[in-house]
MOPAC internal coordinates of N, CA, C and O (Angstrom, degrees):
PM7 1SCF
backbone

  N    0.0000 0     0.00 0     0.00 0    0    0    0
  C    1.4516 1     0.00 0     0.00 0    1    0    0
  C    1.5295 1   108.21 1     0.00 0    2    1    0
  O    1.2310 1   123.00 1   -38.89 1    3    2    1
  N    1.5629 1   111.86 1   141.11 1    3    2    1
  C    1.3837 1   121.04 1  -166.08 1    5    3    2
  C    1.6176 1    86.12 1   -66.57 1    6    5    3
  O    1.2310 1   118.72 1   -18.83 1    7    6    5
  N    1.4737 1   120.04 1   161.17 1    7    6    5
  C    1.8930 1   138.39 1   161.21 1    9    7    6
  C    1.8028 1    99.42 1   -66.18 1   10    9    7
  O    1.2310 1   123.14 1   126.79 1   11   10    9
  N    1.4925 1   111.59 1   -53.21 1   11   10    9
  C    1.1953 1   110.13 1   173.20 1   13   11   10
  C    1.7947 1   120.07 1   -33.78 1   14   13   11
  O    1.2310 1   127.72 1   107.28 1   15   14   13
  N    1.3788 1   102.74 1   -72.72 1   15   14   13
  C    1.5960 1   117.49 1   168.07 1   17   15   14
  C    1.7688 1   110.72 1   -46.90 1   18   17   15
  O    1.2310 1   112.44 1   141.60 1   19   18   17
  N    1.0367 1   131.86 1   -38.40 1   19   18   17
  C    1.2407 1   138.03 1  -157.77 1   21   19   18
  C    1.7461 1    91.15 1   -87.90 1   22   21   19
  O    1.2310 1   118.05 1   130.36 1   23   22   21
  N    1.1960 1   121.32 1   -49.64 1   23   22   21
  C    1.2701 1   115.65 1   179.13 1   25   23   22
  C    1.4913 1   130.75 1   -81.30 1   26   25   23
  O    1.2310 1   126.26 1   167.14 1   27   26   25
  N    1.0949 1   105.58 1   -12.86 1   27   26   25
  C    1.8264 1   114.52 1   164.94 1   29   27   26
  C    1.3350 1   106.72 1   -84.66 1   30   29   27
  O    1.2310 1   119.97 1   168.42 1   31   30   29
  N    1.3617 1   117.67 1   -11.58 1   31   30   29
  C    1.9008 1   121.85 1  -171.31 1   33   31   30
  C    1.7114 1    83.48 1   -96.28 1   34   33   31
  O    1.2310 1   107.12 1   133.42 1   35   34   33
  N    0.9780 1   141.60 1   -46.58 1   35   34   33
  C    1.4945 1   130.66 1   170.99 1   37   35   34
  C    1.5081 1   121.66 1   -62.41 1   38   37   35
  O    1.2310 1   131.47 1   146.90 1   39   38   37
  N    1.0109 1    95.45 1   -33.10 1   39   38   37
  C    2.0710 1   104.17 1   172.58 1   41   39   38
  C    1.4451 1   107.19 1   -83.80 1   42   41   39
  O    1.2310 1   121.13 1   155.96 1   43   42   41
  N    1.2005 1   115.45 1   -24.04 1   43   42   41
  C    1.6517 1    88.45 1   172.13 1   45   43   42
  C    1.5264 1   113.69 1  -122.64 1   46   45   43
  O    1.2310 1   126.85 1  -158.09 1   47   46   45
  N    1.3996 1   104.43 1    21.91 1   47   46   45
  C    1.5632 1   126.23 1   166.39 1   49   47   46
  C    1.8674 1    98.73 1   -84.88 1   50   49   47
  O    1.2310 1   116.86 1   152.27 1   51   50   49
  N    1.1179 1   123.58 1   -27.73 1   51   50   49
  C    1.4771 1   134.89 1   170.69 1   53   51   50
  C    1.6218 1   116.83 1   -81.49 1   54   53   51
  O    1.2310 1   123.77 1   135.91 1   55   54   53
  N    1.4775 1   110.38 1   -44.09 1   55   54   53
  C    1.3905 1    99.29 1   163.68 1   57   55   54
  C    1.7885 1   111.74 1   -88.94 1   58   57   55
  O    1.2310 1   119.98 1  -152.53 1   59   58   57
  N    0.9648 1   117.64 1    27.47 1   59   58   57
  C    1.7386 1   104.13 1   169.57 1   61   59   58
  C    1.5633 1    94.32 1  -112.55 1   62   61   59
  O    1.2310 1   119.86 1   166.50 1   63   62   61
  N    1.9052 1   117.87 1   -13.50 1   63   62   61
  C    1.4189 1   108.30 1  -177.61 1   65   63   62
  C    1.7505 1    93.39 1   -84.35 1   66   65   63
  O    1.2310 1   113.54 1   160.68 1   67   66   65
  N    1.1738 1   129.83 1   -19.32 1   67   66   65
  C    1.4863 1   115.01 1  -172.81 1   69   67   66
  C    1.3360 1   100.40 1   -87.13 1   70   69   67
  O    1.2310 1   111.12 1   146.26 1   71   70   69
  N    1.4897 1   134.33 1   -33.74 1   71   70   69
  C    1.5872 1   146.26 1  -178.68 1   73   71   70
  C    2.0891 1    89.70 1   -56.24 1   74   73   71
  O    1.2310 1   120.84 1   129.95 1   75   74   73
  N    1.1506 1   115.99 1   -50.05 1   75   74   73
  C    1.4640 1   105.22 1  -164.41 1   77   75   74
  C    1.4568 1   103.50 1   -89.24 1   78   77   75
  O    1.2310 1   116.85 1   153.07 1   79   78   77
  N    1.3362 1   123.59 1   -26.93 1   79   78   77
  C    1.4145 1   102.04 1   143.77 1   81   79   78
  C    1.4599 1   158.37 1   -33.64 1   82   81   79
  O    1.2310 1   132.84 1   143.12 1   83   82   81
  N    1.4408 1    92.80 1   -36.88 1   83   82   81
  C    1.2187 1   105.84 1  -158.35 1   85   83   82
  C    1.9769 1    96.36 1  -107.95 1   86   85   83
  O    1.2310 1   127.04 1   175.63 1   87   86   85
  N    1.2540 1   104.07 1    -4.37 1   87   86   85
  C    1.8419 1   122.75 1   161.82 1   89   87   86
  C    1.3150 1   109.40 1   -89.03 1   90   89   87
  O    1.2310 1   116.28 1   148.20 1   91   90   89
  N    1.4992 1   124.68 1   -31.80 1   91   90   89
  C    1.5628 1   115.19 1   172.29 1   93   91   90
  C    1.6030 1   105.62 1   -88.09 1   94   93   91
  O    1.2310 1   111.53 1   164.85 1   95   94   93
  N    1.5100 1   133.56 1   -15.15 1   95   94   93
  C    1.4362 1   136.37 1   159.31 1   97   95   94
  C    1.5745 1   112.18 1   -55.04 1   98   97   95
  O    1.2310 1   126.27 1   140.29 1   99   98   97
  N    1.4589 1   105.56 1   -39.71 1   99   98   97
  C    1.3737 1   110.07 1  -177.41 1  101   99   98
  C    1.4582 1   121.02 1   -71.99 1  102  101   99
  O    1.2310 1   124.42 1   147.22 1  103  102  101
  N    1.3226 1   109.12 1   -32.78 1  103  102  101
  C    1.5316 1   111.41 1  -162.73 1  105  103  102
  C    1.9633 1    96.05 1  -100.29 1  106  105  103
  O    1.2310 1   123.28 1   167.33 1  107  106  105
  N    1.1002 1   111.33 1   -12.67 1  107  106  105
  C    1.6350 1   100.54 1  -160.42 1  109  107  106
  C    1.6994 1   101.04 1   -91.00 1  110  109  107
  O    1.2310 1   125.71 1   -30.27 1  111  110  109
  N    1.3192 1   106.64 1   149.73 1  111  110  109
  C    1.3308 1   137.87 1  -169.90 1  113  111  110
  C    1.4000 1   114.57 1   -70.49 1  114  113  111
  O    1.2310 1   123.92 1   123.42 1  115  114  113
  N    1.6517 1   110.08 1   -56.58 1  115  114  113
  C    1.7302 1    94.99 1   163.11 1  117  115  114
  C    1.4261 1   125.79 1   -92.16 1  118  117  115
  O    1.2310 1   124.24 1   -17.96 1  119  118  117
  N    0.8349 1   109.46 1   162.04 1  119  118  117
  C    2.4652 1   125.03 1  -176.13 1  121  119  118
  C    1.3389 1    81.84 1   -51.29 1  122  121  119
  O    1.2310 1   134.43 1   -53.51 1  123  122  121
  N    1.4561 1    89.71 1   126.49 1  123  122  121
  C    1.7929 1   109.42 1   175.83 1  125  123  122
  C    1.7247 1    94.39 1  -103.64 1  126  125  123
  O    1.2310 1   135.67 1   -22.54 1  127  126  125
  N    1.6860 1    87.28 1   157.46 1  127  126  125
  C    1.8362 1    90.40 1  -176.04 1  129  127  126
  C    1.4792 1   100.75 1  -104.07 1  130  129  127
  O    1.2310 1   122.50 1   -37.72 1  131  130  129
  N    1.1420 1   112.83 1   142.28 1  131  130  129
  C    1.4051 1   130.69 1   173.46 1  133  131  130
  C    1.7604 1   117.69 1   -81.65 1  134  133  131
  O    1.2310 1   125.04 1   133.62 1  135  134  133
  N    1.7161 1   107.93 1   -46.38 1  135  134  133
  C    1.4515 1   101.53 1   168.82 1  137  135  134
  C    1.3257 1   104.08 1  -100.14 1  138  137  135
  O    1.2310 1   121.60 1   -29.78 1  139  138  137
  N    1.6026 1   114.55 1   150.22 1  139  138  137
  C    1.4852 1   131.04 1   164.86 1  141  139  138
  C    1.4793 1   105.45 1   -48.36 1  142  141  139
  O    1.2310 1   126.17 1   -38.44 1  143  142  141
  N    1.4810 1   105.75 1   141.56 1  143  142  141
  C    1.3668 1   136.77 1   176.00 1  145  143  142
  C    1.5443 1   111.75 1    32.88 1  146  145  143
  O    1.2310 1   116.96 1  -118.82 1  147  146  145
  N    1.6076 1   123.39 1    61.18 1  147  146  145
  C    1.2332 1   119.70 1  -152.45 1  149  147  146
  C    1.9744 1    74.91 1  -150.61 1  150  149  147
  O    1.2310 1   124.51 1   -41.27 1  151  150  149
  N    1.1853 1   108.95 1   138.73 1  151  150  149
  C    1.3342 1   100.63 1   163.97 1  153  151  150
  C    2.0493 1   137.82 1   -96.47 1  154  153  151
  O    1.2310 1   115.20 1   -67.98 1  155  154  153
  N    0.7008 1   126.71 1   112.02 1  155  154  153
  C    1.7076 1   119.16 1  -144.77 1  157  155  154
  C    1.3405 1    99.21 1   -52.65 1  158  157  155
  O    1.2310 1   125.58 1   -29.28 1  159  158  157
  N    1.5079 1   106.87 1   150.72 1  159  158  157
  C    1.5775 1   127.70 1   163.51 1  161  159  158
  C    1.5179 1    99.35 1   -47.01 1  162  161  159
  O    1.2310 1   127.74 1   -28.36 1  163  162  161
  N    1.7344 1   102.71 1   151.64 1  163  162  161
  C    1.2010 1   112.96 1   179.01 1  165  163  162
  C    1.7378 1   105.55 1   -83.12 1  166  165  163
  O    1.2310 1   116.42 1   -56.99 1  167  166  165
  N    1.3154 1   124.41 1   123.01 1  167  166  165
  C    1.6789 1   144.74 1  -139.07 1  169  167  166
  C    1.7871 1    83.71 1  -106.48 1  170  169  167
  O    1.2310 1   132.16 1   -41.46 1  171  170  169
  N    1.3858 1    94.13 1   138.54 1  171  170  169
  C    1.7857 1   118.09 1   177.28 1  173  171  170
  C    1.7126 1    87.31 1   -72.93 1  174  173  171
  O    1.2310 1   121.56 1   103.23 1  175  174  173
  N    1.5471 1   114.62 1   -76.77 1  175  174  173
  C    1.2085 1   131.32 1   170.57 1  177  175  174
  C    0.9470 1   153.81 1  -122.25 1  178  177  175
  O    1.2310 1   113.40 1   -77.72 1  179  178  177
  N    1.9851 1   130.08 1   102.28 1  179  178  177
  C    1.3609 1   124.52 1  -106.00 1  181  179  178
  C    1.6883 1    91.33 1  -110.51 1  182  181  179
  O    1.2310 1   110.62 1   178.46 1  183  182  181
  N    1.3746 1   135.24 1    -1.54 1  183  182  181
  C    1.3642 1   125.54 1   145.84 1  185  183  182
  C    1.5954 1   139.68 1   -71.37 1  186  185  183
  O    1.2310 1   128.88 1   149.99 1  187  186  185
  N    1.1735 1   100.50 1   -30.01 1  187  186  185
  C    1.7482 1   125.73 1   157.28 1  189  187  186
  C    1.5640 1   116.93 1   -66.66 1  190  189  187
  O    1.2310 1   123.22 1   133.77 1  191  190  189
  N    1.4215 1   111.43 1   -46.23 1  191  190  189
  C    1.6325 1   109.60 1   149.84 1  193  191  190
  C    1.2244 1   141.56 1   -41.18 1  194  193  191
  O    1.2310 1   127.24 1   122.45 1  195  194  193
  N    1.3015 1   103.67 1   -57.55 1  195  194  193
  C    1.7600 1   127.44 1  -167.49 1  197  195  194
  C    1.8744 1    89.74 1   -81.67 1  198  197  195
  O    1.2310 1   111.83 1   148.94 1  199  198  197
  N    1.0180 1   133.00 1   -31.06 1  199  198  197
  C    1.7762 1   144.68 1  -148.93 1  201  199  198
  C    1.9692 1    84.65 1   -89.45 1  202  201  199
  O    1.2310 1   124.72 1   113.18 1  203  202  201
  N    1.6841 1   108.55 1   -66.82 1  203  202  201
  C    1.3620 1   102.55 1   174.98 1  205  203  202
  C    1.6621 1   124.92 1   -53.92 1  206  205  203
  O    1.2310 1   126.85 1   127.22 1  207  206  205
  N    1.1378 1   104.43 1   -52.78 1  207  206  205
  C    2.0229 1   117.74 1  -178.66 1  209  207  206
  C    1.3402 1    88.76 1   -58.10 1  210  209  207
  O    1.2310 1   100.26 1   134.50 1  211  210  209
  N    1.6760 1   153.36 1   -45.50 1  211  210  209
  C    0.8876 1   132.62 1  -170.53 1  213  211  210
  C    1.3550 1   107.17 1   -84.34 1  214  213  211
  O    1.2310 1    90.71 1   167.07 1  215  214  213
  N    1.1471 1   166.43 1   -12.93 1  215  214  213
  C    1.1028 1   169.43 1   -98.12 1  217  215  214
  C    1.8677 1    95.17 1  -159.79 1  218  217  215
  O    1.2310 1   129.00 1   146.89 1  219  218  217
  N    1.1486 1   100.27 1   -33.11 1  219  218  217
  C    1.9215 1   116.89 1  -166.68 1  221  219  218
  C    1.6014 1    82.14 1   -74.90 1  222  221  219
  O    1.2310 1   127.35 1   102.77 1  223  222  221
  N    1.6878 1   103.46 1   -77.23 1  223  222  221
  C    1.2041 1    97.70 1   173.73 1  225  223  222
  C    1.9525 1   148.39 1   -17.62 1  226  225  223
  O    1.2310 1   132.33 1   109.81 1  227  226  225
  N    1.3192 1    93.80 1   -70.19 1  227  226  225
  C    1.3114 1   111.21 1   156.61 1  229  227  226
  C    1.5611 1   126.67 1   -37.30 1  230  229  227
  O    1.2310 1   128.48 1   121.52 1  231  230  229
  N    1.2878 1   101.28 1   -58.48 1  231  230  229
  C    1.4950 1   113.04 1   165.98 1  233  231  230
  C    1.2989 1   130.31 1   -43.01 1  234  233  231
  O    1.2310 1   120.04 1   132.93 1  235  234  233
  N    1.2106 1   117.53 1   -47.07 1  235  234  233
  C    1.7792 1   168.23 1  -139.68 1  237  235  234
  C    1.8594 1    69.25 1   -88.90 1  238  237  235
  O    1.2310 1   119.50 1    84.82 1  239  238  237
  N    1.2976 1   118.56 1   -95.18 1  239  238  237
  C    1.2820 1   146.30 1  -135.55 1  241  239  238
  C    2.0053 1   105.09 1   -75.12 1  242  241  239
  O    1.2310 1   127.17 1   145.33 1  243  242  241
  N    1.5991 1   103.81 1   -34.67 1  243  242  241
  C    1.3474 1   103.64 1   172.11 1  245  243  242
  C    1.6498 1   112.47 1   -72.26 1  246  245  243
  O    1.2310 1   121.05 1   141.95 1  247  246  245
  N    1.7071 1   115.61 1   -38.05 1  247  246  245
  C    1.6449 1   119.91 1   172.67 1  249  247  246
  C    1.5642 1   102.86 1   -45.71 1  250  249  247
  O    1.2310 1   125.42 1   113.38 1  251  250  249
  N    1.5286 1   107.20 1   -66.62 1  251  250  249
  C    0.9250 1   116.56 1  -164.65 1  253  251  250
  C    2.0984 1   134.75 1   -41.94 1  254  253  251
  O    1.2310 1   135.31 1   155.67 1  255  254  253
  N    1.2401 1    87.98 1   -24.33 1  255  254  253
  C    1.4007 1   128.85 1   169.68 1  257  255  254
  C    1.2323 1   110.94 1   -79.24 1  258  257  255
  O    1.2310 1   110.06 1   128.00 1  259  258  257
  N    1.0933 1   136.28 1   -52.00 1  259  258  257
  C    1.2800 1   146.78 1   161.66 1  261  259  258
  C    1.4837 1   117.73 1   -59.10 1  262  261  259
  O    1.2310 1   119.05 1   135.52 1  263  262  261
  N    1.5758 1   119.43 1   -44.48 1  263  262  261
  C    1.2166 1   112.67 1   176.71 1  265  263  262
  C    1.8934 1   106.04 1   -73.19 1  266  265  263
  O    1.2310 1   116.70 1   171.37 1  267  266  265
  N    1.0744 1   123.88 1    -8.63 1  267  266  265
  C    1.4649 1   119.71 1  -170.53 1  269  267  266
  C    1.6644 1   107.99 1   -82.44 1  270  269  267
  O    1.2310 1   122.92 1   161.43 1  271  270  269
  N    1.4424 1   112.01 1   -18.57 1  271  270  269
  C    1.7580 1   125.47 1  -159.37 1  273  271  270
  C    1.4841 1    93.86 1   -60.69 1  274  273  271
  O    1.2310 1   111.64 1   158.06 1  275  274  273
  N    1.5046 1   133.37 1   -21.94 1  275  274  273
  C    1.8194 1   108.70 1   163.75 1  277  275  274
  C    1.1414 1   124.57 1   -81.66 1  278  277  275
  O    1.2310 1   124.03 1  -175.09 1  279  278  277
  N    1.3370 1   109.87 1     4.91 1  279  278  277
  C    1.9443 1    97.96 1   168.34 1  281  279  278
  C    1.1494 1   105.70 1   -63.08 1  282  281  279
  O    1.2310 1   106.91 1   161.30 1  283  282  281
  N    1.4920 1   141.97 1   -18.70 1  283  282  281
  C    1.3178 1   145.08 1  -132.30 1  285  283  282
  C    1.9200 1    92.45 1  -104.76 1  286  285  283
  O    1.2310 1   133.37 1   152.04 1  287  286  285
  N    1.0641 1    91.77 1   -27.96 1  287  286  285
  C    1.9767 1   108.02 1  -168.84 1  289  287  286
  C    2.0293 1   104.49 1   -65.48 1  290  289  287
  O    1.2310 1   142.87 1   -42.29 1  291  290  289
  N    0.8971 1    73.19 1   137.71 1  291  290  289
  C    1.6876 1    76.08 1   166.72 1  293  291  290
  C    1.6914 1   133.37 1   -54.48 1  294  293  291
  O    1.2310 1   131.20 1   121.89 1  295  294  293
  N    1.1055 1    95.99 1   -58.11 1  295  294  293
  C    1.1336 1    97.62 1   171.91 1  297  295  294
  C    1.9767 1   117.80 1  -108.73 1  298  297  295
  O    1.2310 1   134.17 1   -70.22 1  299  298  297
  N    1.5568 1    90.20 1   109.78 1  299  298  297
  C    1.9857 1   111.32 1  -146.20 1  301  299  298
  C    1.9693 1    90.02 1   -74.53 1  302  301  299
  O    1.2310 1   111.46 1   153.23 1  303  302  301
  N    1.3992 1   133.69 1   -26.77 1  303  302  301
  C    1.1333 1   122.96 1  -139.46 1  305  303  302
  C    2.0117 1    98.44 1   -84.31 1  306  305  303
  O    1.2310 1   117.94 1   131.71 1  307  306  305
  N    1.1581 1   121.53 1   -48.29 1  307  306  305
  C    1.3505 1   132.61 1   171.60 1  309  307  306
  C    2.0276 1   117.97 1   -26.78 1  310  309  307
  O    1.2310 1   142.87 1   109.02 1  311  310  309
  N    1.9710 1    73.18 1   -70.98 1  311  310  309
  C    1.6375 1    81.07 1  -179.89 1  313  311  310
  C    1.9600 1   115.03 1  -104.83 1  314  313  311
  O    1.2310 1   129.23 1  -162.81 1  315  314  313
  N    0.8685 1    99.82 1    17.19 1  315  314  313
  C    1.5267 1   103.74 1   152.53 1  317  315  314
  C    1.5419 1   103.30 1   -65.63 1  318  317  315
  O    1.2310 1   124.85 1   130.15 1  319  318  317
  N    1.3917 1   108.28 1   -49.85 1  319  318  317
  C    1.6281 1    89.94 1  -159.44 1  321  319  318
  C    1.6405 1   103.82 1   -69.83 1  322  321  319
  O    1.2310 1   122.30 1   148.96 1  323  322  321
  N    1.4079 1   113.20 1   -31.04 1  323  322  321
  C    1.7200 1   119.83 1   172.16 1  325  323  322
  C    1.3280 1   103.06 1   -30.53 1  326  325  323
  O    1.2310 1   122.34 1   118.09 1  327  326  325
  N    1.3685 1   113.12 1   -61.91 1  327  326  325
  C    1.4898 1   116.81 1  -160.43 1  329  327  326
  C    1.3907 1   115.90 1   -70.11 1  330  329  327
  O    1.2310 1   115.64 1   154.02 1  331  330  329
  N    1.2394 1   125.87 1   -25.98 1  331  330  329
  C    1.5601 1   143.33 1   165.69 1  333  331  330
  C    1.0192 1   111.28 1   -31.21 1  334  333  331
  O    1.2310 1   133.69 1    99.66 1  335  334  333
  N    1.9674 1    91.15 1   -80.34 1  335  334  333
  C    1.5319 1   113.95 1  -151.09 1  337  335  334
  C    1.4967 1    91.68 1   -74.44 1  338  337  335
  O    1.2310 1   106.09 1   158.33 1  339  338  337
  N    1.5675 1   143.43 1   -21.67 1  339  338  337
  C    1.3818 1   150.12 1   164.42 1  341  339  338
  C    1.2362 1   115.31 1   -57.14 1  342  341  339
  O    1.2310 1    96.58 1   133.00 1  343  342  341
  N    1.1621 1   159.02 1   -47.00 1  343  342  341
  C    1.2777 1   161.72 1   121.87 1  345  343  342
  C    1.4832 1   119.10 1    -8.88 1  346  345  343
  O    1.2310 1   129.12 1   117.66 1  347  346  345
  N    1.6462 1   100.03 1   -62.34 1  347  346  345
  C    1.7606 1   103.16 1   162.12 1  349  347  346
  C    1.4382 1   102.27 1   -49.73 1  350  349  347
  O    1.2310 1   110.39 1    94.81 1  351  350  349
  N    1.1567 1   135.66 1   -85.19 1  351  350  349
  C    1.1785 1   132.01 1  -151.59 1  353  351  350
  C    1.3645 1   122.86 1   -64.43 1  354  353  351
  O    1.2310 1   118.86 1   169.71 1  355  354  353
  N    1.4974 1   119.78 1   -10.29 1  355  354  353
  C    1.7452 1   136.75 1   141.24 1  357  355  354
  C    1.6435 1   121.19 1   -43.51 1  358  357  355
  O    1.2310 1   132.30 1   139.20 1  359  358  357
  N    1.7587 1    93.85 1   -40.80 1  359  358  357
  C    1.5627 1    90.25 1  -162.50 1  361  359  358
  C    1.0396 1   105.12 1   -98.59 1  362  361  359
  O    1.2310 1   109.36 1   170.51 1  363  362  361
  N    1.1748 1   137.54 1    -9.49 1  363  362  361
  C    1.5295 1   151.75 1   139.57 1  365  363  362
  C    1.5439 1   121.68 1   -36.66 1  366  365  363
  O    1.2310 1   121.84 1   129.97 1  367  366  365
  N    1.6106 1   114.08 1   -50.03 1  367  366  365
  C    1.1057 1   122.30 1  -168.59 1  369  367  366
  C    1.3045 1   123.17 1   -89.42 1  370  369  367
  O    1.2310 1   128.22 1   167.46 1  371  370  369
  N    2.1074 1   101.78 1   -12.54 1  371  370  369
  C    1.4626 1   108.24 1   161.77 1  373  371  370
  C    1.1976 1   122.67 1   -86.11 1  374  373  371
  O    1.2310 1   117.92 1   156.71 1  375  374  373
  N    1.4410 1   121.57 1   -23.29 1  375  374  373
  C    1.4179 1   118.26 1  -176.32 1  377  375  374
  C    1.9528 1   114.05 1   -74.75 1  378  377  375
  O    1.2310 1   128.87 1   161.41 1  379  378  377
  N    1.7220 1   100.51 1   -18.59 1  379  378  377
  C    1.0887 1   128.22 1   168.12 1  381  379  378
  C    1.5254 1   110.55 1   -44.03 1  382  381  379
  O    1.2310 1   130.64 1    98.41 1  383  382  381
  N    1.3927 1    97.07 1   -81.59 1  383  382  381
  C    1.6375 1   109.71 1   167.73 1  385  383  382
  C    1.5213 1   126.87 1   -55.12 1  386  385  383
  O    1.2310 1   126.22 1   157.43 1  387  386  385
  N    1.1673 1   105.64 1   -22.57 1  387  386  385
  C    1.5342 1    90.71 1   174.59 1  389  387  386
  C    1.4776 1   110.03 1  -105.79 1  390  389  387
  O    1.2310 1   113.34 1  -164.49 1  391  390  389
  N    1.0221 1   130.19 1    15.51 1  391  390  389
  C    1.5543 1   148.40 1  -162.46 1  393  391  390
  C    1.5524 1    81.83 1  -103.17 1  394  393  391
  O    1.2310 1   125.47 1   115.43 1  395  394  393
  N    1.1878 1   107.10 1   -64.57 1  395  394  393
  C    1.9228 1   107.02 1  -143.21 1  397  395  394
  C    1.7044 1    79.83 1   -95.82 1  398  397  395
  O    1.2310 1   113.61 1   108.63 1  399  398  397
  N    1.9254 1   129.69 1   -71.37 1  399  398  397
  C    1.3786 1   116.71 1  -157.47 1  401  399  398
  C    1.7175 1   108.50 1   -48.61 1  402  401  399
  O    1.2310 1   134.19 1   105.98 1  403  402  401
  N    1.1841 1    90.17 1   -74.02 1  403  402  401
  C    1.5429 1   119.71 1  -146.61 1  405  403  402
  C    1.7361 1   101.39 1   -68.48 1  406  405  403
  O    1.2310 1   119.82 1   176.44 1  407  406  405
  N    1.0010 1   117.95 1    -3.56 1  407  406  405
  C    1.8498 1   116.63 1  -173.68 1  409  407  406
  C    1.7908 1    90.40 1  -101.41 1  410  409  407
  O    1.2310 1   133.49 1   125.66 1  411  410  409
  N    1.8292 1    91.54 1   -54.34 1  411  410  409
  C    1.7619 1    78.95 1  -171.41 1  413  411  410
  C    1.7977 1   121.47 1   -79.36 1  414  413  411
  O    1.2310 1   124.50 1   176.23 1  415  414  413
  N    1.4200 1   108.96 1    -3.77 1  415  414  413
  C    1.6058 1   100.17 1   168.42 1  417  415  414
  C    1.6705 1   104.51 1   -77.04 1  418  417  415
  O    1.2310 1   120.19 1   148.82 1  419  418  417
  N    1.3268 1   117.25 1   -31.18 1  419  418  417
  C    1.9049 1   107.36 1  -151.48 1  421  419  418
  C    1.3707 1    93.28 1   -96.75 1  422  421  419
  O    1.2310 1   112.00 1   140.27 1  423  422  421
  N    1.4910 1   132.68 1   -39.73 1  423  422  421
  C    1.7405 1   131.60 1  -162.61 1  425  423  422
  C    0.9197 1    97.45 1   -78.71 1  426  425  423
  O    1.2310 1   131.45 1   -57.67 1  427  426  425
  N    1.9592 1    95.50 1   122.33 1  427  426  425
  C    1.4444 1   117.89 1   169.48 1  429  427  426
  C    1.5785 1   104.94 1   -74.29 1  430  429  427
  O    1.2310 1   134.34 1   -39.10 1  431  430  429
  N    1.8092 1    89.86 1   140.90 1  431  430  429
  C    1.8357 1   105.28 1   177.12 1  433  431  430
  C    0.8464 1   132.13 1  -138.38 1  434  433  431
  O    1.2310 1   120.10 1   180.00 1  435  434  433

């Protein structure tokens, strides 16, 4: 098996683990946390919470998949960095959204 193939099967073996994350965010009963080892704000409404963070998730994990499709290219050095600096600017843009949307619709105040 080409390294090329072998390494897009690991990159989007990582976004199907954030895609099923963000399906067990959706379906679960208590306020799921978004940052590591941080305990979640106390939630107005904790199905509308878990429904958005999973949805972030999901999102998160289908880009992410999408940003990986130039490992597949021949020549990896160009758009490797695409996919990088694309990812950065994903993971930026979720903490974005859930910073400003999703904290100030659900936290009770």
């Amino acid at each position: 098996m080409d390294g090329r193939i072998i390494g897009f099967i690991v990159w989007t073996l990582f976004g199907c683990l954030m895609i099923g994350l963000g399906i067990r965010a959706f379906f679960s009963k208590k306020a799921v946390s978004f940052w590591a080892n941080i305990k979640t704000f106390p939630v107005i409404d904790i199905s509308g919470y878990n429904r958005a963070t999973g949805k972030l998730f999901i999102i998160y994990g289908a880009i992410f998949i999408a940003l990986g499709t130039p490992l597949l290219s021949d020549q990896n050095t160009p758009y490797i960095l695409m996919s990088i600096l694309g990812v950065m600017i994903e993971t930026i843009a979720i903490m974005v959204v859930y910073s400003t949307y999703i904290t100030n619709k659900y936290e009770t105040k």
